[in-house]
N, C-alpha and C positions, 0 to 999 in steps of 0.2 A: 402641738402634735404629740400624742400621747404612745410611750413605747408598747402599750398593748391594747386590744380592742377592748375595751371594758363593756362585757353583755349583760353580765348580771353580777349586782355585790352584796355583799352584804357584811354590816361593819361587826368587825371581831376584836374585842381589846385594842380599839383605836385603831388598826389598819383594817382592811378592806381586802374579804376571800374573793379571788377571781374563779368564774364558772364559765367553762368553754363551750364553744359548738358544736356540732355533730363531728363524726372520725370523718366523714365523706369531707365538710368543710375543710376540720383540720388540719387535713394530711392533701388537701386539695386549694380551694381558696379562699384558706380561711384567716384567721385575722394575722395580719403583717406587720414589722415593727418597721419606723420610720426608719430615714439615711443615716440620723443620726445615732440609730443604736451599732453599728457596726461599722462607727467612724473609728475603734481600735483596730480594728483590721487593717485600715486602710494607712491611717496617720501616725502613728505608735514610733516612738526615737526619730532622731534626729539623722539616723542614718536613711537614705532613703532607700529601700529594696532594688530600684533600678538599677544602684550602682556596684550591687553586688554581683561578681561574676555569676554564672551559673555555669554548673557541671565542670569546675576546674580542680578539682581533689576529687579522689579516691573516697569510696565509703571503708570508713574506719571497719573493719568487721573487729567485731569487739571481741575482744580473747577472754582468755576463764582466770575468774578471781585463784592466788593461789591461796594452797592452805596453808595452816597456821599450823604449831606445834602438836604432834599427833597425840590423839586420845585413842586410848581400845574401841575398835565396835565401831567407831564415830568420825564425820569428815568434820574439824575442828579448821575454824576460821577467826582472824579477829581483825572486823573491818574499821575504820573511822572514818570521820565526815571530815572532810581537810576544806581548806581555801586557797585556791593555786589558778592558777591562768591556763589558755588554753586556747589552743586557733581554732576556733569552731567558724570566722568568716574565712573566704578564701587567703591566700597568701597575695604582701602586700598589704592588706588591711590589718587594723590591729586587731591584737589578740582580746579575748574576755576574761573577765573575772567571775570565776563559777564554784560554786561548790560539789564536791563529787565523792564518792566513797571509793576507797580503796585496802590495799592490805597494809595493816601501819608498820609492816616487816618490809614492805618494799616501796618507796615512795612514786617509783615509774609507775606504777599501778594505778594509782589516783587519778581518773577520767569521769566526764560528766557526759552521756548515762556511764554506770558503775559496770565495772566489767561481770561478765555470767558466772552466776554459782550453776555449779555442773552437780546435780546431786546422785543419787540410787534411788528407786526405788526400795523401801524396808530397811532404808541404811539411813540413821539420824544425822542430822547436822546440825551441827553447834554452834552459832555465830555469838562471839563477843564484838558489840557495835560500842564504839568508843564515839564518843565527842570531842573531836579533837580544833573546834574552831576558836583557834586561840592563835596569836604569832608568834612571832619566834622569844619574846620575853615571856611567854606563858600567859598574855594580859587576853581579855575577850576579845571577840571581832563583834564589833556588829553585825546585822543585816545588811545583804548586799539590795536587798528590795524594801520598798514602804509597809509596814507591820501596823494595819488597823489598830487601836488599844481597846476603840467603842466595842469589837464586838465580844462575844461570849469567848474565851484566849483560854492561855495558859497564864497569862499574866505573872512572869515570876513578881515581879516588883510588887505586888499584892500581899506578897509574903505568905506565910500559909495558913492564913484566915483568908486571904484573900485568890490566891489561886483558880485555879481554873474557873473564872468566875466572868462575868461581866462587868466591869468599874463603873462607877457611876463620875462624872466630871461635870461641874458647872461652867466651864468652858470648852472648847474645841481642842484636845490635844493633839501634838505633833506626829509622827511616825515613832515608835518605839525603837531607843537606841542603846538597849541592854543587851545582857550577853543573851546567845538564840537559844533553845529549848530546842530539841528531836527528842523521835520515838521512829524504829522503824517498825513498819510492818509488812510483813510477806504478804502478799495480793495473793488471797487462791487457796491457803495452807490452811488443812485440816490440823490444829493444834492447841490446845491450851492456851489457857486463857493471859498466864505469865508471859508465853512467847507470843500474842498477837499484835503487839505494838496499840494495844489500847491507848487511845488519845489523852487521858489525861495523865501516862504512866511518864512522860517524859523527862527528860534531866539536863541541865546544863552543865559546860565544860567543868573539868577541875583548874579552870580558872584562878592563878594568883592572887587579881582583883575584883572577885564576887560583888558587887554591892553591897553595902551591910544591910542584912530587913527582908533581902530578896528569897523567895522559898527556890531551893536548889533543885527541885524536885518534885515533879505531879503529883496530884491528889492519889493514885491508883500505885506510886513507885515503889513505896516502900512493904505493899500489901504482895504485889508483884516479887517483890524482891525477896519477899520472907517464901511465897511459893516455890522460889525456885532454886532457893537453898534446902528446903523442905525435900522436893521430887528430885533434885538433881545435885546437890551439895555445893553447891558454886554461890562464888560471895562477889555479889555486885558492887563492885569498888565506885568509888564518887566520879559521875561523868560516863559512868558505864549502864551495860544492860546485857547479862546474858543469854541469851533465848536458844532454845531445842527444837527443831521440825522435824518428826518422825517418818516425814515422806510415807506414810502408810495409806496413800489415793495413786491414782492411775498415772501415768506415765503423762507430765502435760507439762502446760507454758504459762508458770507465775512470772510476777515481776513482783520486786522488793522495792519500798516508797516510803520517805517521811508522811505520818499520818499526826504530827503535833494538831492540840487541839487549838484552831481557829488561826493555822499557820500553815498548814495542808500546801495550800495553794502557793504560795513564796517561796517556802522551802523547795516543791518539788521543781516550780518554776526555777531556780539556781541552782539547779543541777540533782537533787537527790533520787535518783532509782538508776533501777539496773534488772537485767532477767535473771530468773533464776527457774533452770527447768531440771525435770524431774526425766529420768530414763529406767526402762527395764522394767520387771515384772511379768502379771501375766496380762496387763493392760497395753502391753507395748508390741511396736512389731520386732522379727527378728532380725539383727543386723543383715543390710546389704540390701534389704527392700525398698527401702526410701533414698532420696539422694542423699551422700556423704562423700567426705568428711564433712562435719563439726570443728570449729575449735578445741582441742583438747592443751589442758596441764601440759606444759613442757612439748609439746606438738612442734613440727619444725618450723620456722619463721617466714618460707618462702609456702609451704603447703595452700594449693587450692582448696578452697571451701565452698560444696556444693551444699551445704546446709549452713543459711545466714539469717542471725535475729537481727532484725531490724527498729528499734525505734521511730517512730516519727514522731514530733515536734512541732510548734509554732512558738516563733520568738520573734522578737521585732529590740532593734539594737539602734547603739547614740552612736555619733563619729569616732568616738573614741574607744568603742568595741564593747561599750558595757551592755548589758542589758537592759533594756528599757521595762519600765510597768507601774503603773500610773500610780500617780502620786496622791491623788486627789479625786472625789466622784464626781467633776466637773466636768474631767475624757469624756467620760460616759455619753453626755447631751442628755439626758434627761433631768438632770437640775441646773440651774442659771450656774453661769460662770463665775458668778460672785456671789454664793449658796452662803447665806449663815446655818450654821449647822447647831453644834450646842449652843445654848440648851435651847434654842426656838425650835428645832428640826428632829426629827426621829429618825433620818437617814445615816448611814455612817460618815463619815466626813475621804476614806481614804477607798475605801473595799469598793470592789465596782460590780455589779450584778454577773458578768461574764468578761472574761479577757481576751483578746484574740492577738497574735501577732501576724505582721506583714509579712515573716521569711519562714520557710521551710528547714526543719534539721533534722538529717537523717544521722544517727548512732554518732550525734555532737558535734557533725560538718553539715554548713550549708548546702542544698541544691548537688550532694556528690553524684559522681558516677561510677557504677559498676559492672568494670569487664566481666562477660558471660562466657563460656563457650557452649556450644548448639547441642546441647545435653537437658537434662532435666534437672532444677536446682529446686529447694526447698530453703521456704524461707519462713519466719517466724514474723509476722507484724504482729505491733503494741502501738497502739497509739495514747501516747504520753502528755498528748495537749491538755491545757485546764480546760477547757470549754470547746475545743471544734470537733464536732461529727467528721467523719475523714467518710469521702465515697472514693476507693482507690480502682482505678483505672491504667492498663498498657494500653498505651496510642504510639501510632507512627510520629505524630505531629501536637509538640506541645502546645500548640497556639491553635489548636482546632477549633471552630466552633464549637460551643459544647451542647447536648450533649455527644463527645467524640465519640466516634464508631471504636471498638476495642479492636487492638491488632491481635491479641493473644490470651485466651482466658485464663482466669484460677482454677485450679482444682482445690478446693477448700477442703484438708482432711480432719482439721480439727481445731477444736475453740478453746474456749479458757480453761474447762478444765479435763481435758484430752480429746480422744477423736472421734467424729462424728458417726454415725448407723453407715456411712454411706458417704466416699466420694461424691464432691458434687461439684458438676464447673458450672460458672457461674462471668459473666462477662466484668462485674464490677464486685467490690469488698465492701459492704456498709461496716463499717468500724469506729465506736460512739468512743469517747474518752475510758479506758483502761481495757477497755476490752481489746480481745488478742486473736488473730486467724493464724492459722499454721494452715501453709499452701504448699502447691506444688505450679512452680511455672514450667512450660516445655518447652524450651530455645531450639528443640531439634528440627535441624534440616533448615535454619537461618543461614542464609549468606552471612560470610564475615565479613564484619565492617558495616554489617545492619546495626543502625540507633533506634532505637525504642526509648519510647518514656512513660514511667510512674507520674499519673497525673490524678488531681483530685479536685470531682465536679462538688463536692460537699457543699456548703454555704459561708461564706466570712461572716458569718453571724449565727444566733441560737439557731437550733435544729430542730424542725418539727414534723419532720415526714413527708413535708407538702411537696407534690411531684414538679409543680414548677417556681420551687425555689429559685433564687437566681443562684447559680455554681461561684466557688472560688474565682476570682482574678484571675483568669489563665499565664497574663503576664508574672504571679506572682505566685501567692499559696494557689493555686489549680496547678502548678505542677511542682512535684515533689523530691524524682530524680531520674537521673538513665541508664539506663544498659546499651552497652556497647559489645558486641558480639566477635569475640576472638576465635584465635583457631583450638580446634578440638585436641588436648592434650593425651585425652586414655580415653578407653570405653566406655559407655553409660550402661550400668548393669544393674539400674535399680529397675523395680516393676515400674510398669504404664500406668499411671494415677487410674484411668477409666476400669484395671483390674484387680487394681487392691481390695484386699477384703480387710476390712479395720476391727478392732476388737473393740464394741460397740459396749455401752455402758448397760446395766444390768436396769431392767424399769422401776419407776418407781413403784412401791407400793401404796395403797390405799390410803388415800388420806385422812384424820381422824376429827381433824380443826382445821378454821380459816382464821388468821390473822388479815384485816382488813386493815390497810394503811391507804394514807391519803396524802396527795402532793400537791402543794398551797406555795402560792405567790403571794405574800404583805405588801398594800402598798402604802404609802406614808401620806401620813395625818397633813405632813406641812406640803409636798411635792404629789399632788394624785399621781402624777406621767411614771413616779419613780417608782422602784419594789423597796422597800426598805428593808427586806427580809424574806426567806424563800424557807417553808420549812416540810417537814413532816409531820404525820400525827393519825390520827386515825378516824373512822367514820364512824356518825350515828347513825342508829336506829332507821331514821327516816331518809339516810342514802347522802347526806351534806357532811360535808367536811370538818372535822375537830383538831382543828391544826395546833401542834404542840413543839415547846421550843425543848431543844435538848438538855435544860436541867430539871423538865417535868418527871416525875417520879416516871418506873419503869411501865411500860403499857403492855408489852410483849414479851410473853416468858412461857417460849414452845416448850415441850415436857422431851427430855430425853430419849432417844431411840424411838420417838413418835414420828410420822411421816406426818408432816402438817402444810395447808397449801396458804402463800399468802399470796393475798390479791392487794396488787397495790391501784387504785382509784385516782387516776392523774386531773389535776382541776386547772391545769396551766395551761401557758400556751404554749409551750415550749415539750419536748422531749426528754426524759430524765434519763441517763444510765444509772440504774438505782445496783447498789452494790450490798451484799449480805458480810459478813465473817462467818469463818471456821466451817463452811459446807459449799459444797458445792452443788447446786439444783437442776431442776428438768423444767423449762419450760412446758407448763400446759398448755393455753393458749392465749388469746386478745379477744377482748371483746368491747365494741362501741357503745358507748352509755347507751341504752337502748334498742341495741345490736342483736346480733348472733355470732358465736364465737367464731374466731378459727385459730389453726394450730399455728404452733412455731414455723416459722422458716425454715428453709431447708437446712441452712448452715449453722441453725440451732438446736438441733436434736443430740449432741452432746453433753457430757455437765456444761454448766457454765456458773459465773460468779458475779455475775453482772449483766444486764439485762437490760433493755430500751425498752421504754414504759412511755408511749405514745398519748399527743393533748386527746383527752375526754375520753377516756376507753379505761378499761379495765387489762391491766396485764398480769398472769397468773403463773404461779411458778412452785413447784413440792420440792419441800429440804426437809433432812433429815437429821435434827444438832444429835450428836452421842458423845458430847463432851458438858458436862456444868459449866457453866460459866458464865460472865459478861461480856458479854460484844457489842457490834454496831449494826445498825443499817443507816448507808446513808446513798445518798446523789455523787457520782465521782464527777460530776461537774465541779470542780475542785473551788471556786468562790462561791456555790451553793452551801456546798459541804462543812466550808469555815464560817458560814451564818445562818446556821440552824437547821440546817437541810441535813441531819442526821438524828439519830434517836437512838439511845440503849438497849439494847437485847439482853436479858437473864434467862439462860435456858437452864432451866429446873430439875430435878430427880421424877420420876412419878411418886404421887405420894402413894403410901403403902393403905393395902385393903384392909377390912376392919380386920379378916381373917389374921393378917400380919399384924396388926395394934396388939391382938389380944393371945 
């Protein structure tokens, strides 16, 4: 039984381009992957989800990173990546071992997701990100997860010939047990190319015992590093990364993420990200319109917060509270349980096409719950999964048939990168892996002592738009968390979502070029059923796919201050949230291999930075880079992303006219 319908192929450098069927199939009944692709849903650790309480802790509301030693002009921070434990199962159960960012001035700080940088709009922010996974004699840690070596990495133990490369092995090797590599990156931030957390810019700790041979430091570190002593006079000490975000875009909702190349997925999977939003300007509203408070710096301890970022998660955990994730591509079901891999095979031996967990974690607790009172609150989703499409839904009843009737809608005011033309409710939240809804729920005129629940019909498996998908496990991931509705402590004095007027983004202008990209599924030479690789690349002439792996020379290099529209050409079966750097875009519209277009969705007429790119259809979107430099596009399906399912961007000067030559 084969994990994808195979209709038509055609062989490319030894694996095999998949070409899909019409949007009406796709998105309808079109081709469907056996039980066995989203047996990690179901099976994953040893802990079983049943035995997890639910809704027995409070949701953590995550409080603001503090800052660091003050600079002129500048909010100065200096975070590190630590290794520390941390109850994310209920009490009673044991605690996890996770990795999280915090402020290395205060070690209470450290939580997995990372507490919110609270920035200004026009006002810079300076984060020094340290590397601090080391113990307490200074010696490395390893990986708290399985670190592929087959696929394209950072590879320190390569040294630096061999770096961010792909290693060739005439046997199967084991999970990589050297010191870890980061690089963070700000999700959303309009910024230069030294502060983007470019994938191969990354660094290991200043570790005591280094390996001897091993390169300390990405191919992009030290180019990076001379930049930003250059623009900014700061000397990136070993183990460090200073980066600048000049906050100079709209008032919106990033999150900050290890983006190591071909370690994406494990890193952020054990804990790495955190939000980080942007306020004030003339893209924002004026205080007292929306619901608040916020978390604020030094804010009092018992303060109600009627503005709350949310995280949501999937993880699937052992009895003894670690995290689970697969060790081998045999979870998967699509290659025999006893797979020879090198050198007869072309699949990777550890990386598994998508990940899914059994448990739900909201802001680093399972299944919590959150007292309301009958007001209007605002709330901030991210969804932080490697791989699950989130459809988030209020229901009376977490066990409902689904699809459940909603008890309470969203007012969706704004996306990834601020707020939309136009309130809009909407009964359920599609929300693809990184992408972000900023809502407005109305509790008002709830009886207290009403339960509600955050539930989600999404699929325990890849996402493809098809209406009768089957929904999450309602016993399990289908619900998410609850509200409990307390009594009403002060007055709600923000506007009615249905009357806000939002300060709506400026339109594109005309576009001058199409960058045509294309999204390609590899399947392997030794295993048909399996992908061996998932990448991007770009289209010919004749409308077929030229699928290209991320150390192919650069193919895309938009010219600066140009409006340019790229259309990305989906050839899977599957759904992409395809992700840009350093801009943030307009959605134009979709259109069906053979179609007629239509526009964005309601709830995407915002910027946004990331975008669902639907099987067989054309999705189209106008950005504008006004920064030089090298960036990415990739899939934030995060085990996409770490096997080729990303590609380089150099966006260029315009070159000058002959009148300027001469």
């Amino acid at each position: 039984m084969t994990r994808r319908t195979l209709l038509r192929a055609a062989t490319l450098g030894g694996f095999v381009a998949v070409s899909m069927p019409s949007h009406a199939q796709a998105r309808g009944s079109g081709p469907r992957r056996p039980a066995l692709a989203d047996r990690g849903a179901r099976t994953g650790g040893t802990l079983d989800p049943a035995r997890i309480a639910k809704y027995a802790t409070a949701v953590r509301v995550l409080p603001v990173m503090p800052p660091g030693e003050p600079v002129p002009g500048i909010d100065n921070y200096t975070i590190g990546v630590r290794q520390f434990r941390q109850q994310i199962l209920p009490p009673g159960l044991p605690s996890t071992l996770v990795w999280g960012y915090g402020s290395t001035f205060d070690a209470t700080t450290f939580h997995s997701p990372g507490f919110t940088i609270e920035a200004r709009a026009g006002r810079p922010v300076r984060v020094t990100w340290v590397n601090q996974l080391v113990d307490g004699d200074g010696h490395f840690l390893p990986h708290l997860l399985p670190v592929d070596q087959t696929l394209h990495w950072a590879n320190p133990a390569g040294g630096v010939s061999g770096r961010d490369s792909c290693p060739m092995f005439t046997t199967t090797p084991g999970a990589y047990t050297g010191p870890v590599p980061v690089v963070a990156h700000l999700h959303g931030a309009h910024c230069s190319e030294e502060n983007d957390g470019y994938p191969s810019a990354w660094y290991l700790p200043a570790a005591r015992d280094l390996p001897a041979g091993y390169a300390t430091v990405g191919s992009f570190y030290d180019r990076h590093r001379a930049q930003a002593a250059d623009r900014l006079a700061v000397n990136w000490l070993p183990g460090t990364a200073v980066c600048q975000y000049p906050n100079d875009q709209p008032a919106s909702t990033l999150w900050y993420h290890d983006h190591t190349l071909g370690m994406t997925r494990v890193n952020v999977h054990a804990g790495l990200a955190g939000y980080y939003l942007i306020r004030g300007g003339d893209w924002d509203l004026p205080p007292g319109t929306l619901p608040e408070p916020a978390p604020r710096h030094g804010g009092l301890p018992d303060t109600r917060h009627h503005e709350i970022a949310l995280v949501v998660q999937d993880r699937s955990f052992n009895r003894d509270g670690s995290i689970f994730f697969p060790t081998g591509r045999g979870f998967f079901g699509d290659t025999p349980p006893d797979a020879t891999f090198i050198p007869v095979s072309d699949v990777p031996p550890i990386w598994n096409p998508e990940s899914f967990g059994n448990t739900m974690v909201v802001n680093g607790r399972t299944w919590p719950v959150l007292a309301v009172e009958p007001r209007r609150y605002r709330f901030r989703f991210l969804n932080a999964c490697n791989a699950r499409t989130l459809i988030l839904k209020i229901a009376h009843n977490p066990l409902a048939a689904r699809p459940a009737r909603s008890a309470l809608p969203f007012w969706q005011i704004g996306s990834d990168g601020g707020f939309l033309r136009a309130p809009v409710q909407l009964a359920q939240l599609l929300c693809a892996p990184a992408e972000r809804a900023d809502v407005i729920v109305d509790f008002t005129g709830l009886t207290v002592g009403t339960e509600l629940y955050l539930i989600n019909e999404g699929p325990d498996m890849a996402f493809n738009g098809a209406a009768d998908a089957t929904p999450a496990d309602p016993a399990t991931t289908g619900q998410v968390m609850k509200f409990v509705v307390t009594p009403l402590t002060s007055p709600d004095t923000s506007v009615p979502p249905a009357h806000l007027t939002l300060p709506a983004p400026r339109p594109a202008t005309a576009s001058d070029h199409t960058w045509k990209i294309s999204l390609n599924e590899m399947r392997s030479r030794s295993y048909p059923q399996a992908p061996a690789t998932a990448m991007l690349g770009t289209v010919h002439a004749d409308g077929t796919a030229n699928p290209l792996r991320w150390g192919a020379p650069v193919t895309e290099t938009p010219v600066v201050n140009a409006t340019q529209t790229w259309e990305i050409a989906n050839f899977t079966a599957d759904a992409h949230p395809i992700h840009i750097h350093q801009v943030q875009f307009q959605i134009t519209n979709r259109q069906p291999f053979g179609g007629s277009p239509r526009p964005p969705e309601s709830w995407e007429t915002g910027l946004k930075d990331t975008v669902i790119a639907y099987p067989n259809e054309f999705t189209r979107f106008t950005a504008r880079f006004d920064i030089p430099g090298r960036y990415v596009l990739h899939c934030h399906i995060l085990d996409h992303e770490d096997n080729e399912m990303m590609r380089p961007i150099q966006a260029v000067l315009p070159r000058p006219s002959a009148a300027q030559t001469t």
